[in-house]
N, CA, C and O of each residue as an XYZ file, in Angstrom:
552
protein
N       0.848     -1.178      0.000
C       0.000      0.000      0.000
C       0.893      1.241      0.000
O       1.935      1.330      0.649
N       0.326      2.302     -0.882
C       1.425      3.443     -1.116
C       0.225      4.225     -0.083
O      -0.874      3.813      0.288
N       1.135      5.858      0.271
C       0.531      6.687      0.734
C      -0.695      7.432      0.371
O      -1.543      7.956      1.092
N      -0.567      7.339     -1.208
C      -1.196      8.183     -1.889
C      -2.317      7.002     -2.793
O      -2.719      7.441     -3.870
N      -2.757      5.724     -2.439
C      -3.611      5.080     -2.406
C      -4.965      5.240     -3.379
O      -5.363      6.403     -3.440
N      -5.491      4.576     -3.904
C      -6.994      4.834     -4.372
C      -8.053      5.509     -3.464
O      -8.863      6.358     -3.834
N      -7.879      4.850     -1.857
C      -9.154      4.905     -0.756
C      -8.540      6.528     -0.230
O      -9.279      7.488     -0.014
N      -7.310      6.537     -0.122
C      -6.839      7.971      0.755
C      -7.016      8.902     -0.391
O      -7.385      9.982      0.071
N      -6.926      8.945     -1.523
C      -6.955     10.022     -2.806
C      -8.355     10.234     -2.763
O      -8.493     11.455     -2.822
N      -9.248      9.799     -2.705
C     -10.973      9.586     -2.630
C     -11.159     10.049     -1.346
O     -11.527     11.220     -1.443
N     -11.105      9.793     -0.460
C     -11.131     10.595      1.268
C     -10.384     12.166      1.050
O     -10.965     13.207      1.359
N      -9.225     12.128      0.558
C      -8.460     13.720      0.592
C      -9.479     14.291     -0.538
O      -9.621     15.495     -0.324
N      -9.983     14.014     -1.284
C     -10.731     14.792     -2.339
C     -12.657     14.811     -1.428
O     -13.562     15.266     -2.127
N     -12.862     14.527     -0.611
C     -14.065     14.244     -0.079
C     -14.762     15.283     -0.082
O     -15.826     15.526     -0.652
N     -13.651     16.347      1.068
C     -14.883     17.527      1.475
C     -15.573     17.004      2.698
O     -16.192     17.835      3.363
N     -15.565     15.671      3.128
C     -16.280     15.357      3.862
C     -16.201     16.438      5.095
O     -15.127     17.038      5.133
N     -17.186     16.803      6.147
C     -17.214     17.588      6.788
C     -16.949     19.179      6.433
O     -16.930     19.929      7.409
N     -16.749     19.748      5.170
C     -16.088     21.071      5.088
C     -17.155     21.770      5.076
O     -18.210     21.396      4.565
N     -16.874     23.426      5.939
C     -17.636     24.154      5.989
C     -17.552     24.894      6.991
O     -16.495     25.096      7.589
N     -18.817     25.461      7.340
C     -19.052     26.430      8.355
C     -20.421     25.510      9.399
O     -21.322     24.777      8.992
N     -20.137     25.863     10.568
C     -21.255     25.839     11.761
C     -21.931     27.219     11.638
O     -21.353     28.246     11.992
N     -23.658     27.201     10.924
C     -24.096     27.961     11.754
C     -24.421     28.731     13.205
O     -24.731     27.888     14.047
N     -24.429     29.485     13.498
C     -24.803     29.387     14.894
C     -23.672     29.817     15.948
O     -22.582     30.259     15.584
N     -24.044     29.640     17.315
C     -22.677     29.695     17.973
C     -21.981     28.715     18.219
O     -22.663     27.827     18.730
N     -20.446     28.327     18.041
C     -19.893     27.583     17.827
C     -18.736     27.823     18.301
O     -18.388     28.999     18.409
N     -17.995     26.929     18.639
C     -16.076     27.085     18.945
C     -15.458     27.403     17.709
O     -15.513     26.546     16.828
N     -14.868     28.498     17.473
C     -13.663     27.860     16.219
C     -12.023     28.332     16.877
O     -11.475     29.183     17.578
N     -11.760     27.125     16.095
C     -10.647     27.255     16.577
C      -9.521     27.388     15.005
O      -9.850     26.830     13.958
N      -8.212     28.218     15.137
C      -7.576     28.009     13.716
C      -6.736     27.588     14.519
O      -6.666     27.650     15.746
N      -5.663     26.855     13.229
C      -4.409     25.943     14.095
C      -3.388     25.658     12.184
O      -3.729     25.173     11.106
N      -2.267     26.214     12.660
C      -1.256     25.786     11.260
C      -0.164     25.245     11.590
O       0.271     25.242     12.741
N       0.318     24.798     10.740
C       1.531     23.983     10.903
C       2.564     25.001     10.191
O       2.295     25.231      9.012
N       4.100     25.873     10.905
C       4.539     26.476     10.115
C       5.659     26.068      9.631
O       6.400     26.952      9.202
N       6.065     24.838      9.557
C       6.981     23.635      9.104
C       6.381     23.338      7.571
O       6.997     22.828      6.635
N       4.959     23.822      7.591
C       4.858     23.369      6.018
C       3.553     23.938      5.614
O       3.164     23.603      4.495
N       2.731     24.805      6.367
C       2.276     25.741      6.049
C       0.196     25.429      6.013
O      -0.646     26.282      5.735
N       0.025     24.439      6.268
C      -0.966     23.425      6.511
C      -1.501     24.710      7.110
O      -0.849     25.720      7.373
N      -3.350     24.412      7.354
C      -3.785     25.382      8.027
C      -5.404     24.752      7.863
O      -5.974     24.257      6.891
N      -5.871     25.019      9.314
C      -7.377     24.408      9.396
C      -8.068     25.313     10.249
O      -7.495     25.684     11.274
N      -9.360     25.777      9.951
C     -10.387     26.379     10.931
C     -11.669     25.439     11.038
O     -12.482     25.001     10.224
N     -11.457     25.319     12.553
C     -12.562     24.167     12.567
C     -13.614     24.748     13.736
O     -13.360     25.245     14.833
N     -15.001     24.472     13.018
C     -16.140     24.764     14.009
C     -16.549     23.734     14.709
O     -16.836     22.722     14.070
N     -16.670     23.717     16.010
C     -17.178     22.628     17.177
C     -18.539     23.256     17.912
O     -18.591     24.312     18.543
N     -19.294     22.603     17.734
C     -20.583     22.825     18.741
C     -20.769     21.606     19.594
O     -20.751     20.541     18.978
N     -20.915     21.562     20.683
C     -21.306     20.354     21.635
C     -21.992     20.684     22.659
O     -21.859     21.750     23.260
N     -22.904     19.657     22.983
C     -23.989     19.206     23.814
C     -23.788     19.114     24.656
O     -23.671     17.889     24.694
N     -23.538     19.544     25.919
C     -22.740     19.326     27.468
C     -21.285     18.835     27.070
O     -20.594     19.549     26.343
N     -20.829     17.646     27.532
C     -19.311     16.912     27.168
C     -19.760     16.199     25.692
O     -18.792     15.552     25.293
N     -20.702     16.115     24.911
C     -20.578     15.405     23.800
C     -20.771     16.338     22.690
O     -21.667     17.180     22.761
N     -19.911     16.249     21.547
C     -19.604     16.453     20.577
C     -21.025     16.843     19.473
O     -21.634     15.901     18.966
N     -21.206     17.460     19.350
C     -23.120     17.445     18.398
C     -22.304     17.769     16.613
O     -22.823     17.201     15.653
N     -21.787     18.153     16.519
C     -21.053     18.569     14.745
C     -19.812     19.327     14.932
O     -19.481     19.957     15.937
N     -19.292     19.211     14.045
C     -17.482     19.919     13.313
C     -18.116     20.192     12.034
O     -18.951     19.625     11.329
N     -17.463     21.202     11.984
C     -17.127     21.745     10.555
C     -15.456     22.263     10.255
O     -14.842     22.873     11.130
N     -14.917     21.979      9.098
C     -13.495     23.003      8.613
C     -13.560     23.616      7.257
O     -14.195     23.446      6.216
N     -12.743     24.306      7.660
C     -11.828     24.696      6.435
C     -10.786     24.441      6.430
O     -10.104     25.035      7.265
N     -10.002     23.327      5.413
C      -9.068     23.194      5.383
C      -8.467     23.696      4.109
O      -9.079     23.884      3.058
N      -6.732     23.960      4.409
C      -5.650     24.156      3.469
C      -4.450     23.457      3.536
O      -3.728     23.619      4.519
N      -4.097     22.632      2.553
C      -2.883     22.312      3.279
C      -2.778     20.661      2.013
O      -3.246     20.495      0.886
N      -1.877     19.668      2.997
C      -1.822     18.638      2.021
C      -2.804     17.641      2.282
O      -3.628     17.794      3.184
N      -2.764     16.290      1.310
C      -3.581     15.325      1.101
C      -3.534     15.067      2.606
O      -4.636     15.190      3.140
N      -2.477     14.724      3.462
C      -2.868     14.009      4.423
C      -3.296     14.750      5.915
O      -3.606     14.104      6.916
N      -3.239     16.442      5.830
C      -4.164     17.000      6.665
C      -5.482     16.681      5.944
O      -6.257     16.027      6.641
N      -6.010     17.052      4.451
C      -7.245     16.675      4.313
C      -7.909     15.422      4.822
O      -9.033     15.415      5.324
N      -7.293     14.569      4.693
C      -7.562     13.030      5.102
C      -7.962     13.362      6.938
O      -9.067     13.259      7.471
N      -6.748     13.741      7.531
C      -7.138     13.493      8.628
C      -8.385     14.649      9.456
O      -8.792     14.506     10.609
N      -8.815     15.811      8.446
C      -9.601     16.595      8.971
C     -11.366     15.789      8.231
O     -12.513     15.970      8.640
N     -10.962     15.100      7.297
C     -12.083     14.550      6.801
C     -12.413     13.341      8.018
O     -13.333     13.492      8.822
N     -11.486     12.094      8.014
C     -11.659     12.030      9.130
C     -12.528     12.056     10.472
O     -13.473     11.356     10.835
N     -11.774     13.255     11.146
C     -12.271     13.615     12.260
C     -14.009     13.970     11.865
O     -14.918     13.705     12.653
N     -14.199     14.525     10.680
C     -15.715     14.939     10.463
C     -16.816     14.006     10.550
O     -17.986     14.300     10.793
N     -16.228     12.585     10.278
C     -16.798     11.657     10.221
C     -17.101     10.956     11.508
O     -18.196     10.494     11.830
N     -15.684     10.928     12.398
C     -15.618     10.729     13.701
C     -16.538     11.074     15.227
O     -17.126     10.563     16.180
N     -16.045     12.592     14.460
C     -15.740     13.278     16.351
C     -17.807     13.260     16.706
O     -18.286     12.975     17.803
N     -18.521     13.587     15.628
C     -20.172     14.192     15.922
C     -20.615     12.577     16.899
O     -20.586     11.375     16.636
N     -20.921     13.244     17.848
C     -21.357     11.919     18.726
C     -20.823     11.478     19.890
O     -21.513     10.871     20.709
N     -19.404     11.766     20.098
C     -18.552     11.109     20.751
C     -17.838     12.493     22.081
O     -17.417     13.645     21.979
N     -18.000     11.732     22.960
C     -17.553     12.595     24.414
C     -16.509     13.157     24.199
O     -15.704     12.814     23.334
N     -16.388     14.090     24.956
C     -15.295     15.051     24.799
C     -13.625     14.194     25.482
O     -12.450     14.336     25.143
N     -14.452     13.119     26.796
C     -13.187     12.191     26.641
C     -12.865     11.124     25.770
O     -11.776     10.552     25.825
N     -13.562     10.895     25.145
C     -13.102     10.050     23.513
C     -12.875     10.705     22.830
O     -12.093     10.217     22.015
N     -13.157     11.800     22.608
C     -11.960     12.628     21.547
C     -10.622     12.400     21.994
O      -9.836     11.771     21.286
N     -10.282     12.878     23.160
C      -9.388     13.113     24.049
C      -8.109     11.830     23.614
O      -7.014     11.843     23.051
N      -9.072     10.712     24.299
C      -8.270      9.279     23.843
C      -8.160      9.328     22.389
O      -6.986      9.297     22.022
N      -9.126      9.404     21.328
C      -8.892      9.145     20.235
C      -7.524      9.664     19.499
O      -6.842      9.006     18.713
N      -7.302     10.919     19.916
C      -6.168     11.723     19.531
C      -4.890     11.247     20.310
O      -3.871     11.083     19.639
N      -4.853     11.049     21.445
C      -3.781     10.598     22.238
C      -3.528      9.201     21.399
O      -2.371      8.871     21.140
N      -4.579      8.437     21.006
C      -4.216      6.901     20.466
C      -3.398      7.440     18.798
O      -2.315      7.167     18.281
N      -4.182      8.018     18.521
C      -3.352      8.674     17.294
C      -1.853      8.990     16.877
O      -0.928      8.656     16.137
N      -2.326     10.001     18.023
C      -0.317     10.595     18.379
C       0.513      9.246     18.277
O       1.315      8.941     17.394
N       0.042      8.337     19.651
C       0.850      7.057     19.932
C       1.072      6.457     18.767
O       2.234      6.467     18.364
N       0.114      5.848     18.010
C       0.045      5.293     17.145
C       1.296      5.641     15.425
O       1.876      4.868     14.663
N       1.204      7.094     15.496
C       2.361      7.196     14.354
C       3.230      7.479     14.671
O       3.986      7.871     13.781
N       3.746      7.501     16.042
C       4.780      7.372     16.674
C       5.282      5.956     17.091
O       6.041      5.844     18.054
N       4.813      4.733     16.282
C       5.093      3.483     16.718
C       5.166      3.279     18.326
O       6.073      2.583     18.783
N       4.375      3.782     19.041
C       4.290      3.661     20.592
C       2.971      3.106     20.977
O       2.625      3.080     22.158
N       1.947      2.493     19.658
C       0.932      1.927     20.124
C       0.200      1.238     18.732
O       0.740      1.071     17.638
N      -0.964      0.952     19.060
C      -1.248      0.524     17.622
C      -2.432      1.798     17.376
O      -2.800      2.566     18.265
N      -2.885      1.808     16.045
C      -3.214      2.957     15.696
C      -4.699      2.394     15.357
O      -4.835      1.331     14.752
N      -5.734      3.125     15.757
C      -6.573      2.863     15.775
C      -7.602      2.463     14.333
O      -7.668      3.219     13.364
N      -8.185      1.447     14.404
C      -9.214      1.215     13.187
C      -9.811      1.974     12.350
O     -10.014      1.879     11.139
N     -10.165      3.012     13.403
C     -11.041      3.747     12.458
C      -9.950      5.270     11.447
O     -10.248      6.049     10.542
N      -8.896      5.064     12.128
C      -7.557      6.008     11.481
C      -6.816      5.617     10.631
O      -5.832      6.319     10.398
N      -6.953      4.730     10.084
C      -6.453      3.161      8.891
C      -5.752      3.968      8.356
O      -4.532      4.083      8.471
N      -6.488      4.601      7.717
C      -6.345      5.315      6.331
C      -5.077      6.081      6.340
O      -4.462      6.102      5.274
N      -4.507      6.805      7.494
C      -3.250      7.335      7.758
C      -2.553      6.380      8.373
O      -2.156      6.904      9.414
N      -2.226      5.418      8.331
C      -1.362      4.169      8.636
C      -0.197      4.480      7.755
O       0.862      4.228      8.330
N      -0.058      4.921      6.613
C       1.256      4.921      6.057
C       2.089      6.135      6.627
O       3.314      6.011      6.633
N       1.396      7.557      7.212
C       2.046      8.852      7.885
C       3.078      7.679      8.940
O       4.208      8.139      9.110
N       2.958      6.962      9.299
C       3.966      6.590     10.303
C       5.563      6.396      9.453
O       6.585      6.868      9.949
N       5.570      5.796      8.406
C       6.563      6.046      7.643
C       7.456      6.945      7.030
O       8.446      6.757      6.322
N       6.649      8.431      7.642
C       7.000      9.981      7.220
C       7.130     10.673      8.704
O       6.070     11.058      9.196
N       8.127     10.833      9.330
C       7.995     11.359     10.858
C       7.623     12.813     10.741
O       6.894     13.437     11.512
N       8.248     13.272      9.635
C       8.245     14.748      9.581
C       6.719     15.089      8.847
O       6.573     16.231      8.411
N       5.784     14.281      8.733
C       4.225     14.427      8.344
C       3.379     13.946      9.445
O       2.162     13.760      9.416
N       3.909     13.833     10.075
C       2.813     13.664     11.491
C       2.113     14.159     11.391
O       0.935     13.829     11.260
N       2.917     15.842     11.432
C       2.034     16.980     12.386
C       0.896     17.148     11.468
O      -0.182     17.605     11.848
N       1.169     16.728     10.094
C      -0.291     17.087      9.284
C      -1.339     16.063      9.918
O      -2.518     16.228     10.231
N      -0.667     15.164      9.984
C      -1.962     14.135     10.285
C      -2.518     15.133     11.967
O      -3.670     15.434     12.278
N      -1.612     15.337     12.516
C      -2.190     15.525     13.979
C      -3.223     16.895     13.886
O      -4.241     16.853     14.578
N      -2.984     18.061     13.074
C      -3.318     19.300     13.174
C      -4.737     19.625     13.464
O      -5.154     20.498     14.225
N      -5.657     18.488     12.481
C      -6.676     18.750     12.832
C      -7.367     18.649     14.189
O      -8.168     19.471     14.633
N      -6.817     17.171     14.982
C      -7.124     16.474     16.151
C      -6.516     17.901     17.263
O      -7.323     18.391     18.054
N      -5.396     18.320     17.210
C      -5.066     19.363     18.083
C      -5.825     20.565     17.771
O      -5.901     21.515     18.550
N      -6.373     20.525     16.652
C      -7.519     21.740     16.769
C      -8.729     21.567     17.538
O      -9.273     22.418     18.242
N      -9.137     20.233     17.307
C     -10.534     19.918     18.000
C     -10.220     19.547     19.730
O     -11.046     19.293     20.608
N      -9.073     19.608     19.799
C      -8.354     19.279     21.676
C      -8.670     20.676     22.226
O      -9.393     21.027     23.158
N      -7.900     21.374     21.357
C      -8.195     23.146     21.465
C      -9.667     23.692     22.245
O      -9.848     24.140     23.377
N     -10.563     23.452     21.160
C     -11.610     23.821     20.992
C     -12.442     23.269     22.532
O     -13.177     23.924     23.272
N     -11.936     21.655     22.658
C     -12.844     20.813     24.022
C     -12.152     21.602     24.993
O     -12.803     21.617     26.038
N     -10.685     22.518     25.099
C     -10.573     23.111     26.115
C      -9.725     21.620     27.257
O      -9.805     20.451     26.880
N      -9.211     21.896     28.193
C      -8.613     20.824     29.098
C      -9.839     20.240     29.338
O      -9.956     19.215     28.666
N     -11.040     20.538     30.197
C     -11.727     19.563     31.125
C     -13.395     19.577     29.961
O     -14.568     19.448     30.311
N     -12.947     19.734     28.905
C     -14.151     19.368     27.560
C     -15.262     21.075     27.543
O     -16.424     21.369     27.259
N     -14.531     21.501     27.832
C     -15.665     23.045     28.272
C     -14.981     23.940     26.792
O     -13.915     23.675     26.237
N     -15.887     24.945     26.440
C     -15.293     25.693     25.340
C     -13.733     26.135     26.289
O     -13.319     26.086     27.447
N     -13.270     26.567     24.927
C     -11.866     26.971     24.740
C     -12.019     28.595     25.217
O     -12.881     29.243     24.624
N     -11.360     29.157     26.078
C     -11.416     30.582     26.232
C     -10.344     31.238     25.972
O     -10.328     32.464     26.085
């Protein structure tokens, strides 16, 4: 399996999740200035759970991937499963764990150390946004 794949070229071209949150919402921006990547992502949530994301992303195939991703992910899920999800992440392309199922698709970023941070950017935007104890970001 190459990086640049049939399933990951089809996910980076998705769009999945892109956009704007009506309404009031978290946003948070977050870039990478190692390579110039850049995401604004809207979070609205329901007490500690997650209700929708939205982004805008810029940047390469494999921030798109991993902000598409998260769009698919995060709506639903507690503000401490985000939490873990991203921590399993980190671990994971850092060969310090196994990388989770539903993150497949960036399984080859472990082979690129210096592309992490794309994969990570989006997930540290939406960490941002839950704030330390899952409360908006101030």
């Amino acid at each position: 399996m190459t990086l640049y794949d049939p399933a990951f070229v089809t996910l980076a071209g998705s769009r999945r999740g892109a956009g704007t949150l009506d309404g009031p919402a978290i946003s948070v921006r977050k870039s990478n200035p190692l390579c110039g990547d850049q995401i604004e992502l809207d979070v609205r949530l329901d007490g500690e759970r997650i209700r929708n994301v939205a982004h805008r992303t810029k940047g390469c195939a494999i921030t798109k991937v991993s902000a598409a991703l998260l769009a698919e992910l995060a709506p639903g899920m507690e503000a401490d499963g985000a939490r873990s999800l991203t921590t399993a992440l980190e671990a994971g392309l850092a060969h310090r764990g196994l990388l989770p199922e539903s993150l497949q698709a960036l399984a080859e970023v472990r082979l690129l150390p210096s592309r992490r941070r794309c994969a990570l950017l989006p997930w540290s935007a939406l960490l941002e946004a839950l704030g330390p104890s899952g409360t908006e970001a101030q």
